[in-house]
C-alpha positions as CSV (number, residue, x, y, z in Angstrom):
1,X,151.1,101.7,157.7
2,X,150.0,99.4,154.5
3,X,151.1,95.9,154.3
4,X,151.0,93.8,151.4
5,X,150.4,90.2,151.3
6,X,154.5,90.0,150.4
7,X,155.6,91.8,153.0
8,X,153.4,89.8,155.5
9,X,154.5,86.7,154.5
10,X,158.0,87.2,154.2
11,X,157.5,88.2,158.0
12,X,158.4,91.8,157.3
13,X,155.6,91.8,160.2
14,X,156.8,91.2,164.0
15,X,154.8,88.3,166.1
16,X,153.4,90.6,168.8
17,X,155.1,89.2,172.4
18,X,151.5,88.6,173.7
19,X,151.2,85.7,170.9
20,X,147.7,87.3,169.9
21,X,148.8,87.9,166.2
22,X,150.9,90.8,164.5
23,X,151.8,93.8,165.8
24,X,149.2,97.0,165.1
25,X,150.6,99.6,162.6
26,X,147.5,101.8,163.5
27,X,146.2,100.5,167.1
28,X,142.7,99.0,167.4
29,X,141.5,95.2,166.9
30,X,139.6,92.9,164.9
31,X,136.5,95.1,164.2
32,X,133.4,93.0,165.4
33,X,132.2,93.2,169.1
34,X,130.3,91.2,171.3
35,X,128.5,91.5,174.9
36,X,127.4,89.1,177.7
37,X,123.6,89.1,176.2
38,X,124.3,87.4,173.1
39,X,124.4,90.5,170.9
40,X,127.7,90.8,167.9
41,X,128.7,92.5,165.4
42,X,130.7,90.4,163.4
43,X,133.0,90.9,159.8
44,X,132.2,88.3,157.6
45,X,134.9,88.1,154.6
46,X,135.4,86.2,151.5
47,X,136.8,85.6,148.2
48,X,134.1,84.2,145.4
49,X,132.5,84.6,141.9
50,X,129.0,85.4,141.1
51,X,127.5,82.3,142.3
52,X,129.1,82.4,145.7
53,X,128.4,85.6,146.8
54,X,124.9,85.3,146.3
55,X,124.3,82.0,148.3
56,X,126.6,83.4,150.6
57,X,124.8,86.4,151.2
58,X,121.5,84.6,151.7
59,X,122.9,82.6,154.1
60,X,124.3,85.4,156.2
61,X,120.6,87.1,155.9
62,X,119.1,83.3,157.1
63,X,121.5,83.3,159.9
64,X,120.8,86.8,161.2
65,X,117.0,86.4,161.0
66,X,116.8,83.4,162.7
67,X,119.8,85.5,165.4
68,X,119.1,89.2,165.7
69,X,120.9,90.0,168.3
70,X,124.0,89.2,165.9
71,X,125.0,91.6,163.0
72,X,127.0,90.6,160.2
73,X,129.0,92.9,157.9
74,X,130.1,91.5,154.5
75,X,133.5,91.7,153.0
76,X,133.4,89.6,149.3
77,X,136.3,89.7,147.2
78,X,138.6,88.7,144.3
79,X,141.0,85.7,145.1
80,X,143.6,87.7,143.9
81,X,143.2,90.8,145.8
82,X,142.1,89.0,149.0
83,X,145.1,88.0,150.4
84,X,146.7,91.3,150.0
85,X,143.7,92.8,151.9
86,X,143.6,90.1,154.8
87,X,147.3,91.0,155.2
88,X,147.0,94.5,155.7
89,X,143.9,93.9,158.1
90,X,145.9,91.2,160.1
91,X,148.9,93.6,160.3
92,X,146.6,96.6,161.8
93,X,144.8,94.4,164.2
94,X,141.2,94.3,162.2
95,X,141.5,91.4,160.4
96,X,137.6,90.0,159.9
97,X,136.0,88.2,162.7
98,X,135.3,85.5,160.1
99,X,137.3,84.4,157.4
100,X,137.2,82.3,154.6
101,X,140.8,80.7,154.9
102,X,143.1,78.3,151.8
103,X,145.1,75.4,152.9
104,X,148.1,77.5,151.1
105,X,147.9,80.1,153.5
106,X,146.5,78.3,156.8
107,X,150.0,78.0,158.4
108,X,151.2,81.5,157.5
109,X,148.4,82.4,159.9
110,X,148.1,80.2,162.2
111,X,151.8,79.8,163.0
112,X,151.7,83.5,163.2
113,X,148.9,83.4,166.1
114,X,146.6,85.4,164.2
115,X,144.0,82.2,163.8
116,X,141.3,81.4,166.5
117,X,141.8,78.2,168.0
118,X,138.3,76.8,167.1
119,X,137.9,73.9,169.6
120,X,138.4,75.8,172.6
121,X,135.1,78.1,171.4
122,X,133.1,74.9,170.5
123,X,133.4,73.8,167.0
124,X,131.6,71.0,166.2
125,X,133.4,68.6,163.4
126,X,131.8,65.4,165.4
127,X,130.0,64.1,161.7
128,X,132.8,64.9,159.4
129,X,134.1,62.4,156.9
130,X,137.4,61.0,158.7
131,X,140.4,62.4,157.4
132,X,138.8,65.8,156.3
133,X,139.2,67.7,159.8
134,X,142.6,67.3,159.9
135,X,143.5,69.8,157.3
136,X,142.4,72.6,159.5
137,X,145.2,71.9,162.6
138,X,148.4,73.9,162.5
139,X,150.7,72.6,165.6
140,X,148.0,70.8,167.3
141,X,145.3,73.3,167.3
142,X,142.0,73.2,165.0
143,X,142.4,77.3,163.4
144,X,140.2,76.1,160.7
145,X,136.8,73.9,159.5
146,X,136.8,72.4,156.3
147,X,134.3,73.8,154.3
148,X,134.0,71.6,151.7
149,X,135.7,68.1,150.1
150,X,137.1,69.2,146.8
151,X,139.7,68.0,144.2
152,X,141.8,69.0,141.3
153,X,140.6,68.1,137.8
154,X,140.5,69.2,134.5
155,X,136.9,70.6,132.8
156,X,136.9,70.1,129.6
157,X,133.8,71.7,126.7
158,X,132.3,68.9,124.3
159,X,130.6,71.1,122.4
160,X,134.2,72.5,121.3
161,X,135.2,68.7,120.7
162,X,132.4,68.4,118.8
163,X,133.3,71.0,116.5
164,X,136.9,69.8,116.2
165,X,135.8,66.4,115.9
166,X,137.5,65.0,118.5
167,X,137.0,62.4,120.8
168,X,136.1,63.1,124.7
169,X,139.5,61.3,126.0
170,X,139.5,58.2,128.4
171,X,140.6,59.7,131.4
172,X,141.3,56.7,133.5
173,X,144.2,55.9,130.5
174,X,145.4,59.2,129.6
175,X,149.0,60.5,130.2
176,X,150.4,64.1,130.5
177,X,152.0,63.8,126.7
178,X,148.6,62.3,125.6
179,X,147.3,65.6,127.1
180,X,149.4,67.6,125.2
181,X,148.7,65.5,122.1
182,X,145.2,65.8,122.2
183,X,145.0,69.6,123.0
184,X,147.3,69.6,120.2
185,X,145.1,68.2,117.9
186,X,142.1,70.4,119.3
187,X,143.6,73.6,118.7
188,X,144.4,72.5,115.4
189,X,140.9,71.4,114.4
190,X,138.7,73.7,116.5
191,X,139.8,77.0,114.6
192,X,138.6,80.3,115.6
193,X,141.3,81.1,117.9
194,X,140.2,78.5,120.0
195,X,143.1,76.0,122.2
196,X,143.2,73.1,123.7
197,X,144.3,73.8,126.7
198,X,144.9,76.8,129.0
199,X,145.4,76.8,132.5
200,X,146.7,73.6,133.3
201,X,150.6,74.4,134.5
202,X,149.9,75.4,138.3
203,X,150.7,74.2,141.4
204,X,147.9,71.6,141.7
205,X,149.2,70.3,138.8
206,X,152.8,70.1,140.0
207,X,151.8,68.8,143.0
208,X,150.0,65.8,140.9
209,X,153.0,65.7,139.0
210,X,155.6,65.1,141.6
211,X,153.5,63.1,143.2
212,X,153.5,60.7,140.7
213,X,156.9,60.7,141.0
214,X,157.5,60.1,144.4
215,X,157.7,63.8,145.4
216,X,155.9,66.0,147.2
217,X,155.8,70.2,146.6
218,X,156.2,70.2,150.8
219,X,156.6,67.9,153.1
220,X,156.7,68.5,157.5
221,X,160.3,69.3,157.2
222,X,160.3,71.9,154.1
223,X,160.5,71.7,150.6
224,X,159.9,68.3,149.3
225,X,161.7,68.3,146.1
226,X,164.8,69.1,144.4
227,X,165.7,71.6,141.1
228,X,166.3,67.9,139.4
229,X,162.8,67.1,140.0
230,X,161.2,69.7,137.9
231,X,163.1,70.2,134.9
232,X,161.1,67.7,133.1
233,X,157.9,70.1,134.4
234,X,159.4,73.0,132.4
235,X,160.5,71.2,129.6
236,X,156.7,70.1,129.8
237,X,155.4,73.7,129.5
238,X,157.6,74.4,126.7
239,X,157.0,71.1,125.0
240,X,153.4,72.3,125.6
241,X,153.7,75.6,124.1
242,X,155.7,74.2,121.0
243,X,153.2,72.1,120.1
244,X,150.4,74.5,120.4
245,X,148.4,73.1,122.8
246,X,148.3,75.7,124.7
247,X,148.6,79.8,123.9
248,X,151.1,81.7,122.9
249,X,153.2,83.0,126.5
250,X,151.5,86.4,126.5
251,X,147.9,85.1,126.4
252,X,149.1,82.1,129.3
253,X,150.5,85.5,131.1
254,X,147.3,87.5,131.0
255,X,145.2,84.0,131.6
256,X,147.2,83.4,135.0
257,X,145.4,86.7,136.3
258,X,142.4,86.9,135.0
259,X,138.9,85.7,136.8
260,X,137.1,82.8,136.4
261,X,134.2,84.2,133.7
262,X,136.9,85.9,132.0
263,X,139.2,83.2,131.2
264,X,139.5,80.7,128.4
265,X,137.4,78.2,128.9
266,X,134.5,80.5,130.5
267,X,134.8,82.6,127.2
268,X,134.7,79.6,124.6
269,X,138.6,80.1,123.7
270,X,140.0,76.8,125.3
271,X,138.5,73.3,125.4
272,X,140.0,72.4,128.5
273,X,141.6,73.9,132.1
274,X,142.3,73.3,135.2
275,X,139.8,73.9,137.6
276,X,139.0,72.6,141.0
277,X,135.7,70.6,141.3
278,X,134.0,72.9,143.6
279,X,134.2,75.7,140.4
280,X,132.2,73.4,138.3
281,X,128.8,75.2,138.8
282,X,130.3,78.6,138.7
283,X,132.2,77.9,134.5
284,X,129.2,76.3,133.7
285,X,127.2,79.2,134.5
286,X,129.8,81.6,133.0
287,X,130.2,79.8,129.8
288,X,126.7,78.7,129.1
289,X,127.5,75.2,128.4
290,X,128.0,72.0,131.0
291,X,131.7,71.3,131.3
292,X,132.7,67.3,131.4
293,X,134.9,66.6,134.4
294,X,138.3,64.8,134.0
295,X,140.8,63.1,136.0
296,X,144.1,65.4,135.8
297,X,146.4,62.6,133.9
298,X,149.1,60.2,135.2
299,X,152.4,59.4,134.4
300,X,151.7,55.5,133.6
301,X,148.2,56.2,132.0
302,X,147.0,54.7,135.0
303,X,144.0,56.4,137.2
304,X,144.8,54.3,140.4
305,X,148.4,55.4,140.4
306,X,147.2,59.5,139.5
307,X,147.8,60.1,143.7
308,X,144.3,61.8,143.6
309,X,143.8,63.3,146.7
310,X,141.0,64.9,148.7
311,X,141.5,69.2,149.6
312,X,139.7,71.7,151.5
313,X,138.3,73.7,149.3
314,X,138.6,76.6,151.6
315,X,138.1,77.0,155.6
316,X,136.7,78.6,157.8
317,X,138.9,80.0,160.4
318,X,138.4,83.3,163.1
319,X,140.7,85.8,164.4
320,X,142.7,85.1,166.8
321,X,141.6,89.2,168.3
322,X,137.6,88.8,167.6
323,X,136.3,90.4,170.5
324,X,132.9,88.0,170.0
325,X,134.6,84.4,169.4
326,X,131.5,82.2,170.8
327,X,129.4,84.5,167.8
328,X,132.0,83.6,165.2
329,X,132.5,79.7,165.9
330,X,128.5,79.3,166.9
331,X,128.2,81.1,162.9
332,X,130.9,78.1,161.7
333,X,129.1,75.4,163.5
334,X,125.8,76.9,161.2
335,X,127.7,77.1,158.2
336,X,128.7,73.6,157.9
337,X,126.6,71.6,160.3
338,X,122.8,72.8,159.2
339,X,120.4,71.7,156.9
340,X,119.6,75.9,156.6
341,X,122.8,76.2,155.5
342,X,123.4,73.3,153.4
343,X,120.4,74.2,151.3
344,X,121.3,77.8,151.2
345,X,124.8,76.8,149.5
346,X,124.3,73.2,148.5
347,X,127.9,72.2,146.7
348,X,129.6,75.4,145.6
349,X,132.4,75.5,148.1
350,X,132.4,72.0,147.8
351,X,130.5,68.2,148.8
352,X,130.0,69.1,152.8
353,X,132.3,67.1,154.7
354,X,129.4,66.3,157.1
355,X,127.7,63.1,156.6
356,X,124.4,63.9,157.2
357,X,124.4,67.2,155.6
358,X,125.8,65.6,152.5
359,X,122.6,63.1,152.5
360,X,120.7,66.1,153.0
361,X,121.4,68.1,150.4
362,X,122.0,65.2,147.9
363,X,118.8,64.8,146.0
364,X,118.8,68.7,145.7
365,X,122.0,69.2,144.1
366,X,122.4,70.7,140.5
367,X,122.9,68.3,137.5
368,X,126.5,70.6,138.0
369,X,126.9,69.0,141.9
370,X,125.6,66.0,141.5
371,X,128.3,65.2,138.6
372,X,130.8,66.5,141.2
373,X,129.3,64.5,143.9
374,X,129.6,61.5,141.7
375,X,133.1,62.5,140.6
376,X,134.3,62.7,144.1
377,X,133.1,59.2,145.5
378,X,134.3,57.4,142.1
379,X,137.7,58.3,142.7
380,X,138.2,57.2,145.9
381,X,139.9,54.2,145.0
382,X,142.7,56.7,143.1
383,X,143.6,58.6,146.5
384,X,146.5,58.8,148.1
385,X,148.1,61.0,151.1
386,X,146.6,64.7,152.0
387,X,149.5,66.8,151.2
388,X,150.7,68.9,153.6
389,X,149.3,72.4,154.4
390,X,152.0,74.7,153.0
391,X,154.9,76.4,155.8
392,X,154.9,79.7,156.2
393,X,156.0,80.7,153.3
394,X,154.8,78.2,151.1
395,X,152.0,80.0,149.9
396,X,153.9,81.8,147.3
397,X,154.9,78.7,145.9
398,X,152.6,79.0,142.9
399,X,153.4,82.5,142.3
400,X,156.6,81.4,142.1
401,X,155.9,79.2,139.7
402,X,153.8,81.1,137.6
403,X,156.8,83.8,137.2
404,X,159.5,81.0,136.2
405,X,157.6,79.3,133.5
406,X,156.7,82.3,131.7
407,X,160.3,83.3,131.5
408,X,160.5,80.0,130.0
409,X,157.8,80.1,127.7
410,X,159.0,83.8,126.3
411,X,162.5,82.0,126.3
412,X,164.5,84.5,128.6
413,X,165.3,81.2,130.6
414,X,166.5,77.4,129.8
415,X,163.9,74.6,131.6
416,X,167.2,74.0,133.6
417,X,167.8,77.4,135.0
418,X,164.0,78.3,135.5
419,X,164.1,74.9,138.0
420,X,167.3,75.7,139.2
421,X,166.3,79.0,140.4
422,X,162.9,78.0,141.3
423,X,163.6,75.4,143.9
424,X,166.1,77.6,145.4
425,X,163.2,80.8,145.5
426,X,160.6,78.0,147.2
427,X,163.5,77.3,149.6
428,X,164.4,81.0,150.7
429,X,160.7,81.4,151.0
430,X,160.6,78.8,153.8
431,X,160.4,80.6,157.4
């Protein structure tokens, strides 16, 4: 029996009575092993792009090495095939002994029992940055290690403001119609097909959005806004789109799916996106050119009152059926608490929440991670509240959000009724 990611979250999948995760729709268990004389085999999986996967396939040969008795199989992937994958796995009781977990989906599987409980296995998060282990508990229980601090921003190409001949923007200052007016004014200037902007109406940037407003996208109870609340958002998009500062519907359609070298700004056909910090590295790499990081705008033209605020990048987080769980968390503990480690990966996933692994790695970083590096202490004083890890649910929130505005943008739907309808979808969503 296949499962998709839809069907799992939607909880077309029965808790099993035992607690221990989902039901089996073909028998079995997670697929690694263990044994009393050290000895695993453990499934490793993850989504990435070039970048990743290499460093994370050296470290997996660094850790074995210096481990023999441990094997590691490796599962990479494709963000957007991932989650349909883990899903299916979860659902037939082989879900990876490992796995590289999001803060949108962390409470679809922990609240669903299918997540490790960490601290009873020994994870060590003693010389984290306070605030940043947090993001891993679901109802009390640690299912998942940050990986890495991270935060939304916007990348933006000066060599394509150059040839436009337009100014780099103040990003402490700018506003979201100032963003508009100056992608405007790119795509007007740049030529060759080129736009200002692609990739910017998401649900980071909602989040900053509502934010600003007093809002949040979820808060402990449920949903944390109302339809009233985003109709300015989609008359945004459209405003947006109108002005051409960012492509026509069908290219913002095809731009949602595509991966990161393929997309606008990797391919020279957008001056500025959407990216989190930890993907600085990987676009500069795709698009041959460093990319200047931006603060995501505010509503006053004020940085201090953006409501920055620090993400996991990803997690780490086991099975709740490994049959080798003092293999998987001792791997974790490697991962993010060891100078091997650390200098294997550096920043990609993001600046290590451990202090001394963050010193560590510092004066090795790329010119790429040491921008983020800086970018992430300088705006501390712009941070506000950790949202909330998504309820189950939750995680199709952006989905969602993605399907609404391009009926907007191809004008089958009013700003109003897209809202209207999207706030109640978010709502039904909610287990």
């Amino acid at each position: 029996m296949a499962l998709n990611r839809r069907q799992f979250l939607t909880g077309g999948v029965a808790v099993a009575a035992a607690g221990m995760g989902l039901t089996a729709c073909g028998g079995g268990s997670s697929g690694g092993s263990g044994s009393s004389d050290g000895s695993a085999n453990l499934q490793f999986a993850w989504w990435g792009n070039e970048v990743r996967n290499k460093n994370t396939a050296a470290a997996i040969d660094a850790y074995t090495k210096a481990n023999p008795k441990v094997k590691v199989s490796q599962q990479p992937g494709e963000f957007a095939t991932y989650w349909d994958k883990l899903a299916t796995q979860t659902a037939g009781n082989s879900a990876p002994d490992i796995i590289q977990m999001d803060m949108a989906y962390i409470a679809e599987y922990g609240k669903r029992g299918a997540l490790l409980d960490l601290a009873k296995y020994g994870a060590d998060t003693s010389k984290f940055i306070e605030g940043s282990v947090d993001s891993g508990k679901i109802d009390g229980k640690l299912v998942g290690v940050n990986a890495g601090i991270n935060s939304p921003t916007i990348l933006a190409n000066p060599k394509i403001f150059e040839k436009a001949k337009v100014e780099m923007p103040d990003d402490k200052t700018w506003t979201w119609d100032q963003v508009k007016e100056i992608s405007a004014e790119l795509t007007a200037k740049a030529g060759s097909g080129i736009y200002g902007m692609t990739t910017f109406f998401n649900d980071a940037m909602l989040s900053a959005y509502l934010r600003q407003k007093g809002k949040q996208l979820f808060t402990e109870d449920g949903i944390g806004f109302e339809a009233g609340d985003v109709v300015p958002w989609f008359d945004m998009v459209l405003a947006y789109e109108n002005a051409k500062a960012i492509p026509p519907a069908a290219t913002v359609s095809e731009e949602a799916t595509k991966p990161l070298d393929q997309g606008g700004l990797a391919t020279g056909k957008a001056a500025m996106s959407m990216f989190w910090s930890n993907q600085v590295e990987a676009l500069n790499k795709a698009a041959g050119t460093e990319m200047k990081i931006l603060r995501f705008p505010s509503l006053a033209g004020k940085a201090t009152e953006r409501k920055a605020w620090y993400k996991a990048s990803m997690l780490w987080s086991a099975s709740s059926r490994t049959k080798s769980p003092e293999a998987a968390v001792a791997l974790i503990n490697w991962w993010v608490n060891s100078p091997e480690s650390a200098n294997i990966n550096l920043a990609e996933r993001g600046i290590p929440p451990n202090t001394e692994i963050l010193a560590e790695i510092t004066p090795k970083l790329s010119p790429a991670q040491k921008s983020v590096a800086t970018f992430i202490a300088d705006i501390k004083p712009e941070l506000a509240d950790t949202p909330v890890a998504p309820p189950p649910g939750g995680g199709k929130l952006n989905d969602t959000l993605v399907r609404y505005q391009s009926e907007v943008l191809f004008s089958r739907m009013s700003p109003a009724d897209a809202a209207t309808k999207f706030a109640d979808e978010v709502k039904s969503n909610l287990k």
